[in-house]
C-alpha positions in Angstrom: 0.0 0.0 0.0 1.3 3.4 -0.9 2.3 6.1 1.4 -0.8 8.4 0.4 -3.4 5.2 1.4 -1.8 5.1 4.7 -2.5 8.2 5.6 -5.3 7.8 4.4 -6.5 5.3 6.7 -5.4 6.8 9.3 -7.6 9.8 8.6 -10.5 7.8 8.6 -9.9 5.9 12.0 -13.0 8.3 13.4 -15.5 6.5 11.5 -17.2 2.5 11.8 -16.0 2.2 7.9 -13.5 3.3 6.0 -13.2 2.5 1.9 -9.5 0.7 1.7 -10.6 -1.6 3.9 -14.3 -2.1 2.3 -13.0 -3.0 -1.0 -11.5 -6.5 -1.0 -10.7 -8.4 -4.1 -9.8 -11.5 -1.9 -11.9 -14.3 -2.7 -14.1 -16.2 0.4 -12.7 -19.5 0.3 -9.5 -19.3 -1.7 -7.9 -16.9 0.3 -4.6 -18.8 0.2 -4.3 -18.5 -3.0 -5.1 -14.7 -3.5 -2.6 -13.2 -6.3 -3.5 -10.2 -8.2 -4.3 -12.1 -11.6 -2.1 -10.8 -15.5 -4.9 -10.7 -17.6 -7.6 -7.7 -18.4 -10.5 -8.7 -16.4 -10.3 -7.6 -12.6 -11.7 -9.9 -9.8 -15.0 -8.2 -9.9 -15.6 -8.6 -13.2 -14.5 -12.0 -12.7 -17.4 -12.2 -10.3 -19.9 -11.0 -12.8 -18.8 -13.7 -15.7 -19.0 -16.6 -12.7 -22.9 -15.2 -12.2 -23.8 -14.7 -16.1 -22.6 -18.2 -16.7 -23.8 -20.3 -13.8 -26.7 -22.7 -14.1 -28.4 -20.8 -11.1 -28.7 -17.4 -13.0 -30.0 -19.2 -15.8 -33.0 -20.8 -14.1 -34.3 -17.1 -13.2 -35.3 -17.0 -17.0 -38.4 -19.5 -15.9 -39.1 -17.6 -12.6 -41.7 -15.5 -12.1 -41.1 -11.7 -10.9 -44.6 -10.4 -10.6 -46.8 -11.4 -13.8 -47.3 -14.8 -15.2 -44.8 -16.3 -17.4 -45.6 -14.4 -20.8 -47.9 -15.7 -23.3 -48.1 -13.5 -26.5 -47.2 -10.5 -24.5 -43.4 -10.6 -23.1 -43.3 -9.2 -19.6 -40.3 -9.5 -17.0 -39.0 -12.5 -15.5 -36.1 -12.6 -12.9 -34.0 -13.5 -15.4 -34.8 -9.9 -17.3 -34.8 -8.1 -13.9 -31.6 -8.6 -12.8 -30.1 -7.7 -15.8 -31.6 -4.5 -16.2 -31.2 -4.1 -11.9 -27.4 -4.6 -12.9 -27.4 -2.5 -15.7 -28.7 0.4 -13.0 -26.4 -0.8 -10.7 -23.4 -0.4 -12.5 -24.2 3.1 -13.7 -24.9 4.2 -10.0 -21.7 2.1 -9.1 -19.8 4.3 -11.6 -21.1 7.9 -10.9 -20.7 7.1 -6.9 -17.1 6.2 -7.5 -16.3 9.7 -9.5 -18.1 11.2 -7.0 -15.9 10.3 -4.1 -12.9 9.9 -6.0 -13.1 14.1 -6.7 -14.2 14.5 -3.0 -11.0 12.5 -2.1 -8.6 12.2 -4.5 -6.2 9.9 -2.3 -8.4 7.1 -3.5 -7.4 7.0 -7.0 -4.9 4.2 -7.1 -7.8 1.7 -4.7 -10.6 -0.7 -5.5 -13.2 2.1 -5.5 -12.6 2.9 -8.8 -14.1 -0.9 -9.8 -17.4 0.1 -7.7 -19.6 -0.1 -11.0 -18.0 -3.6 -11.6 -18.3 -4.6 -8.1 -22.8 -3.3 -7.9 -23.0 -4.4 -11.1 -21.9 -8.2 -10.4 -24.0 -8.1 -6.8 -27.3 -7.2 -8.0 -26.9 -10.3 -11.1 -27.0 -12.1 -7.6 -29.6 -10.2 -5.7 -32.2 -12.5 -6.9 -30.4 -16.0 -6.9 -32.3 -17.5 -4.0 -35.6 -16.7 -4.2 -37.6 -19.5 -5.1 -40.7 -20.0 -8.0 -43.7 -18.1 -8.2 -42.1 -14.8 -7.3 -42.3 -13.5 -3.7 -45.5 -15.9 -2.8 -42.7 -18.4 -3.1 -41.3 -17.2 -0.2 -44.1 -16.9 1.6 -45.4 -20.2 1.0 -42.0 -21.4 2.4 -42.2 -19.5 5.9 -45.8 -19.8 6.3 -45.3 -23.7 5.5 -43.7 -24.0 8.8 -45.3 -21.0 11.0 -48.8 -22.0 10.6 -48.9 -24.7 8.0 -48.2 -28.3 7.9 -45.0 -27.7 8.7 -45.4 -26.6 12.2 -45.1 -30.8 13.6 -41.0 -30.4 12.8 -40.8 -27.4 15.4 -41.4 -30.2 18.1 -40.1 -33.3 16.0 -37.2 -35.2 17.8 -35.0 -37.5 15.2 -35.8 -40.7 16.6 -32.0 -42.2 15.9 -29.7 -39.4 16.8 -32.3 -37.5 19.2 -31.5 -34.4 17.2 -34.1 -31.7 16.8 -34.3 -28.0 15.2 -33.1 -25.1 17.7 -35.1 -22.0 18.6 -32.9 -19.9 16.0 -32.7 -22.7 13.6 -36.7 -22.7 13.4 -36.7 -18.7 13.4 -34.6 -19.6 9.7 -37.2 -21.4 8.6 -40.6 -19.4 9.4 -38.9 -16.3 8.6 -37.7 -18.0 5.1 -36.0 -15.0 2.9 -34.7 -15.0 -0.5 -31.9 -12.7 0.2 -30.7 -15.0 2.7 -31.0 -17.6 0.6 -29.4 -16.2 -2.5 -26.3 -15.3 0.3 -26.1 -19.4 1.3 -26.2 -20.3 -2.2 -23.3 -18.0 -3.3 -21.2 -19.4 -0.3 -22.5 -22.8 1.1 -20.4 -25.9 0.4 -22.8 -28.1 -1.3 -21.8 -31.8 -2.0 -19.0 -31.5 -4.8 -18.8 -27.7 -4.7 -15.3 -26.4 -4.0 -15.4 -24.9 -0.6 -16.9 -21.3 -0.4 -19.7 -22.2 -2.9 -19.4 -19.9 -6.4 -15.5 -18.3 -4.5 -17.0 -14.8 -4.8 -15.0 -11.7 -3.8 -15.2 -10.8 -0.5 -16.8 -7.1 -1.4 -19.4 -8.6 -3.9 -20.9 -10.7 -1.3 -21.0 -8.6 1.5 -23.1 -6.3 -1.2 -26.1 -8.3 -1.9 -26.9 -8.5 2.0 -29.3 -6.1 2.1 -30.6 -6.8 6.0 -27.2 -7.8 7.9 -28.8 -9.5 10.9 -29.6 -12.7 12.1 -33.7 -14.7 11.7 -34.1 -14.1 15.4 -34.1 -10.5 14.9 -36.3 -10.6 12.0 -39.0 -9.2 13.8 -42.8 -9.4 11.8 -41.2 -8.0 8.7 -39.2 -11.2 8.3 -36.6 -10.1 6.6 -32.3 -10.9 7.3 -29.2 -11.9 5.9 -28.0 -15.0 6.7 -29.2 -18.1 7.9 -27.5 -20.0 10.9 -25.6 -21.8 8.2 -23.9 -19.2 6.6 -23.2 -17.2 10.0 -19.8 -17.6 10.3 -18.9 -17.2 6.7 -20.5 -13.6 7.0 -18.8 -13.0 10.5 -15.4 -13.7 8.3 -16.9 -11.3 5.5 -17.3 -8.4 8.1 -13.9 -9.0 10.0 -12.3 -8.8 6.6 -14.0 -5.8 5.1 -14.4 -3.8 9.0 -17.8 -4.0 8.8 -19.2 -3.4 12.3 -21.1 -5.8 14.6 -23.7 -4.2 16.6 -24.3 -4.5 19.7 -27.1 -7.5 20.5 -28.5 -9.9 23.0 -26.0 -13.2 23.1 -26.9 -15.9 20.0 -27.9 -12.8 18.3 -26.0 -11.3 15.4 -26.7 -7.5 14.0 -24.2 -5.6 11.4 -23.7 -2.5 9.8 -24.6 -2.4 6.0 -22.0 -2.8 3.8 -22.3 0.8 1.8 -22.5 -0.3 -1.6 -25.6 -2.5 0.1 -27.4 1.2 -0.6 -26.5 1.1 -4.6 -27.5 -2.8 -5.2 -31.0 -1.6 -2.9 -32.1 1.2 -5.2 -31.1 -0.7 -8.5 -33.3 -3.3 -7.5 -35.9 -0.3 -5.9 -35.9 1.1 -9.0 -35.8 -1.1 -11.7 -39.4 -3.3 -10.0 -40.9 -0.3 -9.5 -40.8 1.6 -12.7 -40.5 -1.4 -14.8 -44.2 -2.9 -13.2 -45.5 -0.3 -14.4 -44.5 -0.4 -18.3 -45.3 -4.4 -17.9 -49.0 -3.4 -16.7 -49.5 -1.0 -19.3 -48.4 -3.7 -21.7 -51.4 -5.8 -20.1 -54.0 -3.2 -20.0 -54.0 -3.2 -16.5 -53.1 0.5 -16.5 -54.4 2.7 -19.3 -52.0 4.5 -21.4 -53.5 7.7 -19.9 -52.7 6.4 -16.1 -49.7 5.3 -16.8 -48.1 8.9 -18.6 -49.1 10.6 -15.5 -47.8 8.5 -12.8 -44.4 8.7 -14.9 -44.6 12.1 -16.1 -44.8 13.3 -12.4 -41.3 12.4 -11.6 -40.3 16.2 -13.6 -41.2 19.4 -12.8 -43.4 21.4 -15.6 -40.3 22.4 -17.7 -38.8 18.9 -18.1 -42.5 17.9 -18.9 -43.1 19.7 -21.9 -39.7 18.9 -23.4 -40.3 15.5 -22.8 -44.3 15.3 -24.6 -42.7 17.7 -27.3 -39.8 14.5 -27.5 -42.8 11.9 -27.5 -44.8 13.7 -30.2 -42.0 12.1 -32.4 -43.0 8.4 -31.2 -46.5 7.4 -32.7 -46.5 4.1 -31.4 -48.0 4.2 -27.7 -46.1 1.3 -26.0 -43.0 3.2 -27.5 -43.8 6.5 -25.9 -44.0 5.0 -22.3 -40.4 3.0 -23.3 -39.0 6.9 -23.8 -41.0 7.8 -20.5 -39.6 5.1 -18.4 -36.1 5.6 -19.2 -36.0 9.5 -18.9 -37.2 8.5 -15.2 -34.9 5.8 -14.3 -32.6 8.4 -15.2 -34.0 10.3 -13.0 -33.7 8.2 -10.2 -30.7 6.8 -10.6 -29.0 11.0 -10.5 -31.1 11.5 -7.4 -29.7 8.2 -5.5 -25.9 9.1 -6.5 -26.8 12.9 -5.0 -28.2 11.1 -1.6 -25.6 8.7 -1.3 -22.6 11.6 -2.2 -24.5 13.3 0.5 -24.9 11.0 3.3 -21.6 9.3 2.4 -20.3 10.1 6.6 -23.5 8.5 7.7 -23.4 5.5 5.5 -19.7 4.6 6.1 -20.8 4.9 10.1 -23.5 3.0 9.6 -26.0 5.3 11.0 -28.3 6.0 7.6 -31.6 5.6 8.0 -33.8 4.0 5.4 -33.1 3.4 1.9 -31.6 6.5 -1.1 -35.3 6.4 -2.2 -36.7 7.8 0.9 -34.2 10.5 0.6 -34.4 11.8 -3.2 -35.8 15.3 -3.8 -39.7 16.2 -3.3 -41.4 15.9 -6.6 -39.9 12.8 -7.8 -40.3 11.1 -4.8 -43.8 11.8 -4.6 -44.0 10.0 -7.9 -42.7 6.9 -6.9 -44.6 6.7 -4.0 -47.9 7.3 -6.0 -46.3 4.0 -8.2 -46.3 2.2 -5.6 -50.1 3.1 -4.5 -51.1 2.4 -8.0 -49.2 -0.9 -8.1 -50.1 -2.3 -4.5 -54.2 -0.9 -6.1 -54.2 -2.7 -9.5 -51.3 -4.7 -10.3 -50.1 -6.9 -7.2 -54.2 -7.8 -6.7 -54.7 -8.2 -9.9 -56.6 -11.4 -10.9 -53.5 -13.1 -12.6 -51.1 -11.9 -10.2 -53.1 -13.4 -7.5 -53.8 -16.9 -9.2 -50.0 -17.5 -9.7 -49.5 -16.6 -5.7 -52.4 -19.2 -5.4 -51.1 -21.8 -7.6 -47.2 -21.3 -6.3 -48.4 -22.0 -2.6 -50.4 -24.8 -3.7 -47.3 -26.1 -5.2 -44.6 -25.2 -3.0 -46.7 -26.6 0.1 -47.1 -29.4 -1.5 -43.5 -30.6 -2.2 -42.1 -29.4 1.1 -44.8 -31.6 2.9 -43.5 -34.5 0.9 -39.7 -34.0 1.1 -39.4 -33.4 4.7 -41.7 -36.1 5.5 -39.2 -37.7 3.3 -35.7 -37.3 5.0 -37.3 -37.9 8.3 -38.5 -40.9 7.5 -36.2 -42.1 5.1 -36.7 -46.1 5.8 -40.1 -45.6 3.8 -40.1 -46.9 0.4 -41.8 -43.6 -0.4 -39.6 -41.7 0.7 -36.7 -43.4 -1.1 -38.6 -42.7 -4.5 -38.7 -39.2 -3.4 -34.8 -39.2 -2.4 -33.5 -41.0 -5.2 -35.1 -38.2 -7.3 -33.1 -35.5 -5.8 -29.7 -34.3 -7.8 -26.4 -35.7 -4.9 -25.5 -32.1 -4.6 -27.8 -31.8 -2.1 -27.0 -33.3 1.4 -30.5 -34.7 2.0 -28.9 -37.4 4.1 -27.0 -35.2 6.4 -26.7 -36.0 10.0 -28.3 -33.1 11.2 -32.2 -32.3 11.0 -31.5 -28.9 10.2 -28.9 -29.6 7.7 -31.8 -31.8 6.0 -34.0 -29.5 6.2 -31.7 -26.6 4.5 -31.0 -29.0 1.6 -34.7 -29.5 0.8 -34.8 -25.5 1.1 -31.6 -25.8 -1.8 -33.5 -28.0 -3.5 -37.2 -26.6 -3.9 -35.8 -22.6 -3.9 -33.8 -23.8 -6.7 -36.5 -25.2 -9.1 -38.1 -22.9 -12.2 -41.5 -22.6 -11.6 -42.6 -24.8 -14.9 -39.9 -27.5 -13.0 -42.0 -27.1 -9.8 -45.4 -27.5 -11.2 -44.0 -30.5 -13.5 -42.9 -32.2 -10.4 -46.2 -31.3 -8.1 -48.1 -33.2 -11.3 -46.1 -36.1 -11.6 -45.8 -36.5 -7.7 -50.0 -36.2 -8.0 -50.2 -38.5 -10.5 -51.8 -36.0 -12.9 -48.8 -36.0 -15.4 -46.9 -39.2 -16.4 -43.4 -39.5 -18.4 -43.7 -39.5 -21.9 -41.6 -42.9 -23.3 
């Protein structure tokens, strides 16, 4: 490290977080064998090619964000999401990093100038662990065991080992979260998996944990981080990067946010938002008429007319709204960089509050909250919307019910049908009842949705193999 970073650091010693230290290109896992690499591509973008190309970012093609897998009429899957979330994210990435590189100069020569690289590569991954049938997916996981038929395995004893589920290993599974999940699958050693799952960079994985506490502190939001699991792989993430641990009651574990947490947030903030919006017009769910004025209110009465004077150029309708959409993304994404340049003491000492939406200028923030009225109104309880949620719990239940009863009662002959069906990366034979349990999480969170609902037919006998 050069002369000018040390000092550096040192001037930073008053805050929880300072940006050397945040900005590791060591890789969890392999950290032996850390060498800075003689080829063009840096360790973050190395990240990012590992993501585009893994089997696990492919399935999100065939999972469902909000709508229905598209008939004639192509709407967004996760697949589509998280590519446009990491296009966002790597322009907010980028502007941040000029930002704070003219505010500090000394950090020219660091990692911050790969931020775009680094938000970019984390949001691909935002998205990894959530399972079919969008967020009802998740739902139907933690409601399975909260007040489903799930709730017998709270109390269940293993009848050779005596094992049974902890308090905080049962607060995992009612409080079942994709964001957690998507953090296990990017680090867990799964049977024939080099150790440290997918050997991400420290930096990129610490990113895409957007709620740095353990399920016990969930609360009735049930959202966190990181299961038990994966606890001591993000304790080694934060001792690494000098992300803070805050202080909490003893079995407990509560961090700061990583800052570039923030970026990877709004991307994703952003992108759902605004781009639920274009896929209802497409659906006549909102009228063309509806859906100009929740977008034109992002601008103030100048930057409207220049931008209907622009759109008088566009006769096609569904083009128009394309135009309107991206003249507000733009818009959001120059307001988030503003908050975050502005906030940047707060955010490295880990006292922000709330996300860079909730801190944008008046008028556009107004709009997005009147989005989000209009899409909790008529799109999320819309009649299609709603009969995927049904369908995904339907089928999500279903299989859970099955494969647990499964691995706890392996001796059936049942059950061995059902085990001998499940890919060997998965340790659905493990010792451990939670460690079962977990891999049938894997296995189900990993399945497309026409996968799921293939299997739930088969299993019912309504679908056969076709010789």
């Amino acid at each position: 490290m050069s002369a000018f970073l040390i000092t550096f650091v040192g001037n930073l010693q008053d805050t929880d977080m300072n940006w050397l230290q945040l900005i590791s290109n060591k890789r969890l896992g392999l950290e032996q064998y850390h060498q800075n690499r003689k080829d063009d591509r840096t360790e973050f973008q190395r990240d990012y090619d590992r993501l585009i190309f893994s089997a696990p970012f492919r399935r999100l093609q065939n999972k469902t964000q909000v709508f229905p897998l598209p008939g004639s009429i192509f709407v967004h899957n996760r697949l589509t999401h998280s590519l446009e979330v990491s296009s966002v994210g790597r322009s907010l990435g980028n502007d941040v990093a000029r930002g704070l590189m003219q505010r500090h100069p000394e950090l020219a020569g660091s990692h911050l100038t790969e931020a775009g690289a680094i938000v970019s590569a984390a949001c691909l991954a935002h998205d990894l662990g959530n399972p079919p049938f969008g967020h009802s997916g998740e739902r139907a996981i933690g409601t399975f065991f909260s007040e489903g038929k799930g709730r017998w395995l709270k109390d269940y004893r293993d009848p050779d080992s005596g094992d049974r589920l902890t308090e905080q290993e049962w607060d995992d599974l009612t409080h079942f979260e994709g964001n957690a999940n998507a953090f296990r699958l990017l680090t867990h050693h799964f049977i024939g998996r080099r150790k440290g799952g997918f050997v991400m960079t420290y930096t990129t994985l610490a990113s895409i944990v957007k709620y740095p506490f353990s399920s016990d502190l969930a609360g009735d939001h049930a959202k966190f981080g990181f299961f038990r699991s994966e606890i001591a792989d993000y304790q080694r993430i934060a001792d690494e990067l000098g992300i803070p641990r805050r202080e909490s009651e003893e079995g407990s574990y509560r961090y700061a946010r990583h800052p570039f947490v923030y970026l990877v947030e709004a991307a994703d903030d952003i992108c759902y938002e605004i781009m639920d919006i274009e896929d209802a017009h497409k659906l006549k769910i909102l009228n063309t008429e509806e859906t100009q004025g929740l977008l034109l209110g992002f601008f103030d009465d100048e930057r409207q007319r220049h931008i209907r004077e622009t759109m008088l150029h566009v006769n096609d309708t569904n083009e128009q709204i394309v135009y309107l959409r991206s003249c507000v993304i733009g818009c959001l994404e120059n307001e988030c960089v503003k908050v975050f340049l502005e906030h940047e003491e707060e955010i490295l000492e880990g006292t922000f509050e709330g996300t860079l939406i909730d801190h944008i200028g008046e008028t556009p923030r107004a709009a997005y909250r009147a989005c989000e009225k209009m899409a909790y109104a008529k799109i999320y309880r819309s009649k299609d919307v709603v009969d995927i949620e049904l369908a995904g719990f339907q089928v999500i239940t279903t299989l859970l019910d099955l494969m647990l009863e499964a691995v706890c009662h392996p001796e059936k002959a049942y059950s061995q049908l059902l085990i001998n069906r499940v890919s060997q990366q998965y340790d659905i034979r493990a010792a451990r009842l939670y460690d079962r349990t977990m891999a049938v999480l894997d296995y189900i969170s990993g399945m497309t949705d026409v996968y799921a609902l293939d299997l739930y037919r088969k299993i019912n006998g309504t679908s056969l193999p076709v010789v």
